[in-house]
C-alpha positions as CSV (number, residue, x, y, z in Angstrom):
1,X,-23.7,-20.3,3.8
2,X,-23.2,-20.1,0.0
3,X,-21.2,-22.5,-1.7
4,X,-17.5,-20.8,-3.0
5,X,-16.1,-22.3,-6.1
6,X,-11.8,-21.8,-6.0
7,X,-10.0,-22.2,-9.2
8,X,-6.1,-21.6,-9.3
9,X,-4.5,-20.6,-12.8
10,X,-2.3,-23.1,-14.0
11,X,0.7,-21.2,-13.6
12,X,0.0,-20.7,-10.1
13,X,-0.3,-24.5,-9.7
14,X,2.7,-25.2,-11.8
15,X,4.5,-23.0,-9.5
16,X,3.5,-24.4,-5.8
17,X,4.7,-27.7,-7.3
18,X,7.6,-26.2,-8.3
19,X,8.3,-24.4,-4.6
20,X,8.2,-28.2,-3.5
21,X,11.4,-29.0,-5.3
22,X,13.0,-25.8,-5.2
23,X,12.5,-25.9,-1.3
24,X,13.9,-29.6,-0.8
25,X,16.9,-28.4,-3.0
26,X,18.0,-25.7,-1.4
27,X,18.2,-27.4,2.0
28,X,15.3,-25.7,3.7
29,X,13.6,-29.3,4.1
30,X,15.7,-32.3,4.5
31,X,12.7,-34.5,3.7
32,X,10.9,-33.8,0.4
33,X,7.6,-34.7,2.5
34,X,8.0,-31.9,4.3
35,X,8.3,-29.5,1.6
36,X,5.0,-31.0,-0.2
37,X,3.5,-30.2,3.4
38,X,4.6,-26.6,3.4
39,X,2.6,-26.4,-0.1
40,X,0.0,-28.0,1.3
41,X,-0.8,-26.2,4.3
42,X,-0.6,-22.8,2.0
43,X,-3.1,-24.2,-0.3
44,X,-5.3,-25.1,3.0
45,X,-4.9,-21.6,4.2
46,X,-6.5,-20.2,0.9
47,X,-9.0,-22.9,0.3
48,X,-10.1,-22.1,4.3
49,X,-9.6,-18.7,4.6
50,X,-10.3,-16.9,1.4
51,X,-14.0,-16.3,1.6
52,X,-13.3,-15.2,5.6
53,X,-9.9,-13.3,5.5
54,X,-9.9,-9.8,5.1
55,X,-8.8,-8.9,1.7
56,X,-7.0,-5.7,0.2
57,X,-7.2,-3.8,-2.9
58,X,-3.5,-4.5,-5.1
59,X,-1.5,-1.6,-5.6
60,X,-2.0,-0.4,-9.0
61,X,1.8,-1.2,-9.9
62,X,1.6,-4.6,-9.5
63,X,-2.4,-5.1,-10.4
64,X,-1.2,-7.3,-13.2
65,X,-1.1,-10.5,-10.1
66,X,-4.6,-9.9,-9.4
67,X,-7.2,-7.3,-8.1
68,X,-7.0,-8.1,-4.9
69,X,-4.6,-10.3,-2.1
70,X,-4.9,-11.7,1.1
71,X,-1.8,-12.9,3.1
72,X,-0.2,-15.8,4.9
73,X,2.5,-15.8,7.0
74,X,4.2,-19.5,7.2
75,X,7.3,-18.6,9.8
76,X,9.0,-15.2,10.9
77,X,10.7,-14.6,8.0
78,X,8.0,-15.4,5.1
79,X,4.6,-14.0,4.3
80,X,3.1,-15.4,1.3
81,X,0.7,-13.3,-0.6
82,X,-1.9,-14.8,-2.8
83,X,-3.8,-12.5,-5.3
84,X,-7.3,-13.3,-6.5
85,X,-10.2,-11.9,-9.2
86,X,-13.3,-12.5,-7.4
87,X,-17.2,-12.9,-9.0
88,X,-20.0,-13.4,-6.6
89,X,-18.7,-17.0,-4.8
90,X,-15.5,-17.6,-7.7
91,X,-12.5,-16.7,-6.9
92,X,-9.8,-17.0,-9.3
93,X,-6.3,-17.3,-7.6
94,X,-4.3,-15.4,-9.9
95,X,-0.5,-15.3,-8.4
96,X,1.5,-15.8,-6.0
97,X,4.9,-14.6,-4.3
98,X,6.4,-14.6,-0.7
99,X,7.7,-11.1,0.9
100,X,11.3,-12.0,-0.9
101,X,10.2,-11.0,-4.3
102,X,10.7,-7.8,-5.8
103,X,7.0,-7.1,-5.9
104,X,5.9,-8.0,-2.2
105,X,8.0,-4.2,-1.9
106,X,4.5,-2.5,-3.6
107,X,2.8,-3.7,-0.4
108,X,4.5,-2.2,2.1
């Protein structure tokens, strides 16, 4: 199997680390370890699954985030869907947002 290089922009960095806090904040975790786990295991999905997971094509409204996504559904109420350039074995992950954002509506 051929080696995949993954690189995340730095905005899309800045912002898991960012969910971390936001997500301990607003009460959904009432331990901060817990909301650096939830990061974690949506970094894991993409690091394990991107080559593998079936990807789609982004709507042309929102193709700004990235040519294509692939999705992860943490619980029943949020899907999180990362969007990615791809070359070859590089993938670029270009954005993220959960089904709560205005954009996730383009999907549908």
């Amino acid at each position: 199997m051929e080696k995949i290089n993954i690189k995340y922009n730095p905005e899309v960095i800045n912002y898991l680390n960012q969910l971390t806090f936001i997500l301990f904040e607003k009460d959904y975790f009432s331990y901060f370890e817990n909301s650096v786990h939830y990061k974690d295991k949506i970094i894991d999905f993409i690091d394990d699954n991107i080559q593998h997971f079936p990807f789609r094509k982004t709507p042309s409204k929102i193709q700004q985030l990235g040519s294509n996504y692939i999705f992860y559904q943490s619980n029943q109420r949020t899907t999180w869907y990362v969007f990615f350039d791809k070359e070859g074995t590089n993938y670029l992950i270009t954005s993220i947002i959960n089904n709560h954002s205005k954009e996730a509506k383009c999907l549908l």
